[in-house]
N, C-alpha and C positions, 0 to 999 in steps of 0.2 A: 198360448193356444194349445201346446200339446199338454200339458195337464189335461188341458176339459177333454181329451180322447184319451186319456189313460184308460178308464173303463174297458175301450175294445178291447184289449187288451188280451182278458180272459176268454172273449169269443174267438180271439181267433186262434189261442191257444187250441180252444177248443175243435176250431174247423180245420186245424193242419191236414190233419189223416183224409180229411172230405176237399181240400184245395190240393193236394197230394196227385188226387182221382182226377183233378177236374182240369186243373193246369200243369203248362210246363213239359217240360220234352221228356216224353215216354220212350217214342221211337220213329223222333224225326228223322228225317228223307234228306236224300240230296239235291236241292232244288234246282231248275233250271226254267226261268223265269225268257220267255220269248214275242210277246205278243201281245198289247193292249194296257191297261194299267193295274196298277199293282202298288200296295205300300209297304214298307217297313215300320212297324207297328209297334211302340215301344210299351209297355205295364210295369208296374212296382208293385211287389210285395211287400206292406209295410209289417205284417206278423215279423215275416223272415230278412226283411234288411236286404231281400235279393229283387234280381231283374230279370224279365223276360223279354224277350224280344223275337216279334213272329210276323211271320209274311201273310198277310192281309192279302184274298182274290177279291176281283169286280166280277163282273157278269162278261167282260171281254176279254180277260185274262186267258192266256194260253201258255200255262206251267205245266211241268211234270214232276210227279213223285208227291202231289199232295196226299200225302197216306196215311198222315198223325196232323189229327184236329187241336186245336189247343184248348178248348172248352172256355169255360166260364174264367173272367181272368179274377184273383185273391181278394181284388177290391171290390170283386162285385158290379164293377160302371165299365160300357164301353167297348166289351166282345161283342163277339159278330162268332157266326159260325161259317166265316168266310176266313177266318183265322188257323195257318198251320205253323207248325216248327218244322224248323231245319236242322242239320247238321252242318248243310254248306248252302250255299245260294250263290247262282249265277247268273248272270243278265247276260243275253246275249243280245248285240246289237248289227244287224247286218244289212242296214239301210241309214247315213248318218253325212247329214248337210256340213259341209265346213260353214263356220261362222266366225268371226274374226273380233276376238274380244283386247283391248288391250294392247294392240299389235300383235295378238298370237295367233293364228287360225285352230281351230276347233273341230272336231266333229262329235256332235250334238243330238242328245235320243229330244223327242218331244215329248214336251208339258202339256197336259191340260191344262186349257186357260188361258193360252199363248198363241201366239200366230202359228205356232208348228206343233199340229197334234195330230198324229197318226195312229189306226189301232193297228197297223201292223207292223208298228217296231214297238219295246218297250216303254211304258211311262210308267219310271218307279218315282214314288210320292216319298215324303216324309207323315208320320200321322204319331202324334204322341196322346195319351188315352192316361194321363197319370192322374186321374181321379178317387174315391174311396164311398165307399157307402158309408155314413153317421148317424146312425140312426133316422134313414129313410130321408137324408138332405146328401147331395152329389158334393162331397170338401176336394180341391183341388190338395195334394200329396204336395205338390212345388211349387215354387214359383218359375221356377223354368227350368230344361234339361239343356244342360250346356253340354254339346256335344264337339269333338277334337279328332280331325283328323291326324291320328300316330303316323308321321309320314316312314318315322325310321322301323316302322314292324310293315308299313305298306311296299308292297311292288308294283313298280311302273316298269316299260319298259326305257333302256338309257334314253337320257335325255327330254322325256316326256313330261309333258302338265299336264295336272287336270286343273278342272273349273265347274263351281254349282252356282249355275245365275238364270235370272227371267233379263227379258227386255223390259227394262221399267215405262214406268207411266208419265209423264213430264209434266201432265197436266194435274198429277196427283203432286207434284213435286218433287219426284223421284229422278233417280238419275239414268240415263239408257239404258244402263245396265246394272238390274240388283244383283250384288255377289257377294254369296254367302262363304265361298270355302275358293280362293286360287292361291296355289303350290307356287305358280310364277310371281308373287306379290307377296309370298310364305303368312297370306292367312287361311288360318288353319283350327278356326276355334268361331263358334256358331251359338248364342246361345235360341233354345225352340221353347214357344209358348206350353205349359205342362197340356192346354189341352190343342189340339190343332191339328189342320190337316190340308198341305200344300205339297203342291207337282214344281218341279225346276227342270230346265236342262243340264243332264250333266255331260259336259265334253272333257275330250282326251286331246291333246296335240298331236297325238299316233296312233294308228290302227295297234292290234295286241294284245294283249292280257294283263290284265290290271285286277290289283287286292288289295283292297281300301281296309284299314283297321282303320273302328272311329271306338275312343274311349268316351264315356258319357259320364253325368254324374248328376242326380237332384239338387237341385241351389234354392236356396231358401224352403217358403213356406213351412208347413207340418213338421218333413222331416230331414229338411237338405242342414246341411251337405250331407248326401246322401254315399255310402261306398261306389266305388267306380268299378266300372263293368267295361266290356267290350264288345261288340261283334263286326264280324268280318262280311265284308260284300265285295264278290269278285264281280268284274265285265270282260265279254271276251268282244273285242272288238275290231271287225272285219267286214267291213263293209265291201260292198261288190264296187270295184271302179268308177263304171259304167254310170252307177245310182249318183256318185259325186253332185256333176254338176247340174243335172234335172233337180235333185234333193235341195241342192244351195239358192237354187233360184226361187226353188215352192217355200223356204223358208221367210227367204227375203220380203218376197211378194205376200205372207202371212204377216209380217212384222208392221208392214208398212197399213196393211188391210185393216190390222188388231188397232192401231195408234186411231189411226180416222174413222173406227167407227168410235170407238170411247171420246173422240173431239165430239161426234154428234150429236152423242148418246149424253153427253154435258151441256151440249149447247142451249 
């Protein structure tokens, strides 16, 4: 299959100077993501072998420092002008339920999609967009972006987990709880559909400051295994006391709400 795209080849030799303009960090900002939802939005350039990765706003998003657009992304498929770069990104989370996975207790931003969705704390997504334009047909670049939490370049504070999980669907077959990524059980390695676009809870064991390196890589299709790249996603988290135990109860009573209406919604 990559033979029959040899050809681009020369086009995109040709549009470097013009994807140059169009994508990519000019003069990304320091982002500070606080309020409603938001993604982390990954793109491939296949001319150049490299990766971008850019923070995606909704219409309820409340960031600062959006000031470098990322334009058109190399492939051609799957920007939005809801699209910026960064130099740093931060989640702040100051509203956050304990939830108890595992035996570990939690505190938890909300997912869209889930019993606990809030717009005014954080809901940062995953969204990968590794598609390419082929002469006027959308080719998927991979078969999937296996992405890896680097725990020993991350900081946690002592003793802390984290955790990326939904409440699962049982009736789907699923188990209580999907988990993509827990420190506490040392998984640490996720692989994401090349195209797709899902919200999870991510929880901390401790209020604090956390700096998540996750290394990525293209696996299969076009052109995997693809170089590996990295970006960084800080959370400062700090939730007000008070919020604890009102927050843990509105979760609970959301999980339980989310399961019985999909029993009816099947029946």
């Amino acid at each position: 299959m990559k033979q029959a795209i040899l050809p681009r080849a020369g086009v995109y030799s040709a549009m470097l100077g013009l994807a140059a303009g169009l994508a990519g960090p000019v003069s990304a900002q320091s982002i500070v993501f606080t309020e409603g939802g938001a993604d982390l939005t990954f793109f491939y350039n296949s001319g150049l072998g490299s990766w971008d990765t850019i923070f995606r706003t909704k219409g309820n998003t409340v960031a600062t420092n959006l000031t470098s657009p990322y334009g058109t992304p190399p492939g051609g498929v799957g920007g939005s002008a809801n699209d910026f770069n960064f130099t740093d990104l931060t989640v702040r989370v100051t509203t956050a339920p304990f939830v108890e996975v595992n035996g570990v207790p939690y505190l938890v931003t909300p997912a869209s999609g889930t019993g606990y969705n809030i717009e005014t704390q954080p809901d940062f997504g995953f969204r990968t967009r590794l598609r390419e334009d082929d002469n006027g047909t959308d080719v998927n670049q991979f078969a999937n972006l296996r992405v890896t939490l680097n725990t020993g370049a991350s900081e946690m504070p002592a003793g802390a987990e984290f955790i990326l999980f939904r409440a699962g669907d049982p009736l789907a077959g699923e188990p209580p709880n999907v988990i993509l990524y827990e420190t506490a059980a040392g998984d640490l390695v996720h692989d994401w559909p090349a195209w797709g676009h899902t919200h999870w809870h991510w929880g901390f064991s401790q209020p604090g400051n956390y700096s998540f390196v996750f290394d990525f890589q293209g696996i299969g299709g076009l052109y995997g295994p693809s170089s590996i790249d990295s970006v960084t996603v800080n959370f400062s988290v700090i939730p007000e006391p008070r919020a604890f135990a009102a927050a843990f109860g509105l979760v609970a009573l959301g999980f339980v709400l989310l399961l019985r209406r999909r029993a009816q919604i099947r029946a």
